[in-house]
C-alpha positions, 0 to 999 in steps of 0.5 A: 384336289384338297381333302377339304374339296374331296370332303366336300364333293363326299358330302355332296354325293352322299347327299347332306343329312337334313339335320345339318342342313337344319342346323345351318339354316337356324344358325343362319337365322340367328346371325341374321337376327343378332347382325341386324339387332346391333346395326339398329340399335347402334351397337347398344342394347339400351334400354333393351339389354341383353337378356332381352336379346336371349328371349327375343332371340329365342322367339324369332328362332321358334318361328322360323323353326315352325315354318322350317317344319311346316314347308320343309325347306331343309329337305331339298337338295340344296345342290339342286336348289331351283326356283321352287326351292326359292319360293319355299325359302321366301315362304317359309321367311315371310310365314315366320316374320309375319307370325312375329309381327303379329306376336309383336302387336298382340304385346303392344296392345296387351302391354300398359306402355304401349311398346313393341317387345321387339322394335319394327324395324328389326323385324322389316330388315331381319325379314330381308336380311334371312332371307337373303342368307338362306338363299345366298346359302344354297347357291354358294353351295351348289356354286361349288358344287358346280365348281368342284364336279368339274374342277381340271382335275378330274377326268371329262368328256365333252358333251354337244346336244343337238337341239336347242329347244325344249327338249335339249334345255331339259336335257342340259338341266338334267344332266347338270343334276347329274353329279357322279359323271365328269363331262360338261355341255360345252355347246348346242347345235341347231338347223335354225339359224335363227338361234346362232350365237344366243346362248341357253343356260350359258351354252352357245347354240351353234348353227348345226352345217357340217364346217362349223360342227367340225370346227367345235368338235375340235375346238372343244374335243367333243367327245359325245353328241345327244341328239336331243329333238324327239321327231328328227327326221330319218334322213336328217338323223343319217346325216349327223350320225354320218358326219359322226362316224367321220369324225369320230364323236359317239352319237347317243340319243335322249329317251323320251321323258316318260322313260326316264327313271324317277324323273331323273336322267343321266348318260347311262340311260342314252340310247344307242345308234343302231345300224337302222338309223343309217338304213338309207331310206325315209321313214315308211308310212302306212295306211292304219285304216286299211289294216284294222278293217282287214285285221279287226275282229278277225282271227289270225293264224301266224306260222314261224310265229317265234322267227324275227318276221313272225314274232313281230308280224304278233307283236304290230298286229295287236295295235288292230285288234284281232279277235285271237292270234294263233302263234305257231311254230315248232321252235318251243323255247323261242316261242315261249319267250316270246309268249313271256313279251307279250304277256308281260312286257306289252300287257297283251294276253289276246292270243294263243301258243300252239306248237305244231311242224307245218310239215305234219298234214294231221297235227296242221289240220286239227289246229285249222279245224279247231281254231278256223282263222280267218287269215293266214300269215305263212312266215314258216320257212328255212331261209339260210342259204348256204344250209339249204343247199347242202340239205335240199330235201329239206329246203322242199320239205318245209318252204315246199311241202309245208307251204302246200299243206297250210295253203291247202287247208287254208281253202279247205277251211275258209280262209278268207286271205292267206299271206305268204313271205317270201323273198328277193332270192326267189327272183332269178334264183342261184340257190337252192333255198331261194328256188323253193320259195319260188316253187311255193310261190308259183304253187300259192299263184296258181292254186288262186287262180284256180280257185278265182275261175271257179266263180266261187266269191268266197274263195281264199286269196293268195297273196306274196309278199316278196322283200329282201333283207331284213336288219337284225333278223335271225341270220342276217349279217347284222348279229353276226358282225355284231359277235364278231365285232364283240370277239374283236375281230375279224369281220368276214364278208364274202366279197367286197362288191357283195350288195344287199337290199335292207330294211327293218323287221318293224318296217317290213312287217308293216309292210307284209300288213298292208299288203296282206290287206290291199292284196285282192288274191294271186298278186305278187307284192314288191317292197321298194326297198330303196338303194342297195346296199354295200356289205363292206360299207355296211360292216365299217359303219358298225366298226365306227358305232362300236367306237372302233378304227378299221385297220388298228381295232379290227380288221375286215377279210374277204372269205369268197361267196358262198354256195348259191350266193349272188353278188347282188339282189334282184326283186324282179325277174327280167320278164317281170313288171310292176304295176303301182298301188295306193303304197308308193313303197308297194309294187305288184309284180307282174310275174308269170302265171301256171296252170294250177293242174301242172304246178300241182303235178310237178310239185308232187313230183318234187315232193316224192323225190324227198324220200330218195334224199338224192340231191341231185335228183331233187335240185334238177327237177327244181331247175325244170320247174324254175328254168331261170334257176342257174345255181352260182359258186355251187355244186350243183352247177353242172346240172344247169347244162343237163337241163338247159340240154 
């Protein structure tokens, strides 16, 4: 590239001073003037002369300068001359002509001669000649502009949009504007095939099949591909990231507009794929209606407020107006963050921090006395398996205990409904973190049917919502591939035929909402969490959206399963069945009922083995309480035969 090509694209980006670009368009002006003053009057000034010309010329400028001013035309960036740009210039041409046409006849009517100062015909041609000047000016100029941006000598990336409506013309123009980055929109993709082979701003729009997208990525080395339609459908979004990941092009989505920073859009601003977008179910839709008139106006007490499940059981809760939302935890730094989100990201002040142990009976019954929630959503619990069985008093202290505690002051107090969250690993249970949520389960169960034999109509509704893993949520595997993936490598998994139910945490949260509000009290509600998933195949489509190669970038080992983890997941015990309801996503599990005097006993039982801090002790009276709980790869094991003899 020339220094006079480099000058030019400095120029550009510093964008020109409006001064030059003032001076250019008087300069322009004057030539247009003096051009078309020498073609009318044949080369000759007679009887005109050429002092005549100077004060002609002078006034002409003066005109045009006014109407400069007047619709600042000289303030636009001429590399983005547009339209409006088009029809300032004509206004401001048409303003200063009309202006010296009138000037003109005032002196033909003033003067005894009766002759125009300045003859019609060069006002009408001038009038046509400026402003096709000015124009010509500012598209030659963002002509190399455009040329320039993309000469072969700079480094290019070449860019798809999928989406050849509104959205995506917007989006090229945009990125047109853009002008530091170096990479050219090279072609639309479209699902109609109605738009095949027309073209948009000069870009051929293609049918999006999967062949001819391959065929373009090679034909035009595709590096990028915006994925411009706004309310794509989830399984069509899987399908084009899929074919993406395979052929290795990056997948961005456009922001909405309103995101967009000063009007302005550039790839900066693109969203990422997130390992969501390839979850592999439809979209869950929920009945809005059934959760407002259960959570409208109430007063609502989330435990674990600060974990992934609680924070944003807060967060999807304000769309329905609560009368208050207690948040509690005992974990105060995430807790005050999250207090800092509500407050000053999403503008909602309608609630209160309280910091409390859910194991602590005084602190727990002075919050239920002095605040009197109307529902309980029981988020509160310790969750990571391997942890919890190497600390199983620990495990029956918080999912246990702490469990009991909230749901016994829940009826003490009146609750109206208290929700649990529980999870896939209470079915059929190998660890010992999933047979405590089984037993707090059994104990919650239990405690409603008491209370619903008492005949009392007010009595508290228990209900269990059971799902399994959740995308992005504190320990699940998805952060820590992430890190492992960041530190370059390797990404440990366990075993190569490990399987795991996922979804969202905005998904199951909305779930635990409408089930919470169609619960009629002591149901267990199942989440159909579509199709298992692989954790191998989930790691190598995280390698391909972080723009990796397994096996050259990173690579994947096999560390063996850890204490109490399963192969794969189960929602439902063998015994158990399911009854639909209104969701099609919600299912209530027919699970085995107990006599609340019995889990009463054993519970205390269980919760007396705590101060020995005997592990032993304490997991094999889990295992006589919850016979189906056979630990797996644990140390535990060999109390299974103890038991079952």
């Amino acid at each position: 590239m020339s220094s006079l090509e480099k000058l030019f694209l400095k120029l550009s980006f510093n964008h020109t001073p409006r001064w030059v670009v003032l001076l250019i368009d008087i300069f322009l002006c004057a030539f247009s003037y003096i051009f078309i003053s020498f073609v009318v009057l044949d080369f000759s000034f007679e009887p005109y002369g050429v002092v005549w010309l100077i004060e002609s010329l002078l006034a002409i400028l003066i005109f045009r300068i006014v109407a400069f001013f007047l619709t600042r035309i000289y303030q636009s960036l001429i590399r983005y001359t547009s339209i409006s740009d088009a029809i300032r210039i004509l206004s401001a041409v048409f303003i200063s002509s009309a202006s010296l046409l009138a000037f003109d006849f005032i002196l033909y009517y003033s003067s005894n001669d009766k002759q125009f100062y300045i003859p019609l015909s060069i006002i009408v041609l001038d009038f046509f000649i400026c402003l096709l000047a000015l124009s010509s000016f500012r598209l030659g100029y963002k002509l190399l502009y455009s040329y320039y941006r993309n000469s072969p000598s700079q480094p290019k990336q070449n860019i798809a949009i999928f989406g050849a409506g509104d959205s995506g013309v917007i989006t090229k123009r945009s990125l047109d504007r853009g002008g530091r980055l170096a990479y050219k929109i090279v072609a639309f993709l479209d699902d109609d095939e109605k738009k095949s082979n027309k073209k948009v701003e000069g870009v051929i729009i293609y049918h999006s099949d999967p062949t001819t997208f391959t065929e373009l990525i090679k034909k035009y080395n595709i590096n990028i591909l915006l994925i411009a339609i706004q309310n794509i459908s989830p399984k069509r979004k899987r399908e084009i990231i899929e074919l993406c990941l395979k052929l290795k092009v990056d997948v961005k989505y456009v922001p909405r507009t309103e995101r967009w920073i000063n009007g302005e859009l550039s790839l900066a601003q693109f969203q990422n794929v997130n390992i969501d977008d390839l979850l592999d179910r439809d979209e869950i839709v929920l009945d809005k209606k059934i959760i407002a008139r259960e959570v409208n106006g109430r007063k609502v007490l989330i435990t674990g407020a600060s974990g992934s499940i609680g924070s944003e059981i807060a967060r999807q809760l304000r769309f329905f107006h609560p009368a208050k939302i207690y948040l509690l935890d005992q974990a105060e730094s995430p807790l005050y963050e999250l207090e800092l989100e509500l407050r000053e990201n999403l503008k909602y002040t309608n609630f209160e921090v309280v910091i409390a142990d859910i194991r602590n009976e005084v602190r727990m019954e002075n919050v239920f006395a002095i605040f009197k929630p109307d529902m309980v959503f029981h988020a509160a619990a310790y969750k990571h398996v391997p942890l919890m069985e190497n600390n199983p008093s620990e495990a029956i202290n918080t999912n246990v205990l702490g469990t009991k505690i909230v749901a016994d002051l829940s009826v003490r107090y009146g609750v109206e409904k208290f929700v649990l969250v529980s999870t896939d690993k209470a079915v059929n249970p190998t660890n010992v973190m999933g047979c405590s949520k089984r037993i707090a389960e059994i104990y919650i169960q239990s405690l409603n049917e008491y209370l619903f034999n008492t005949g009392d109509t007010k009595y508290t509704q228990f209900v269990t919502t059971r799902f399994g893993n959740v995308l992005g949520s504190n320990g699940s595997v998805v952060p820590v591939f992430q890190r492992q993936i960041k530190n370059g490598g390797p990404i440990t998994i366990t075993h190569p035929e490990v399987t795991r139910y996922f979804m969202t945490i905005p998904e199951a949260c909305q779930l635990v909402l409408e089930a919470g509000a169609l619960g009629k009290g002591g149901e267990i509600l199942i989440f159909d969490m579509g199709e298992s998933t692989r954790i191998l195949d989930l790691a190598k489509k995280m390698i391909g959206l972080a723009g990796l190669e397994l096996g050259k970038d990173i690579q994947i080992v096999f560390s063996g399963l850890r204490p109490g983890e399963k192969l794969k997941e189960e929602l439902l015990n063998i015994r158990e069945k399911t009854i639909p309801t209104h969701h099609p996503k919600i299912l209530i599990a027919q699970v085995q009922s107990y006599k609340y005097e019995h889990a009463y006993r054993e519970l205390e039982e269980l919760i007396k083995l705590i101060e020995t801090q005997d592990n032993e002790s304490i997991v094999a009276k889990m295992k006589s309480i919850v016979p189906e709980f056979i630990s797996n790869n644990s140390s535990f094991e060999s109390l299974d035969t103890l038991v079952n003899s």
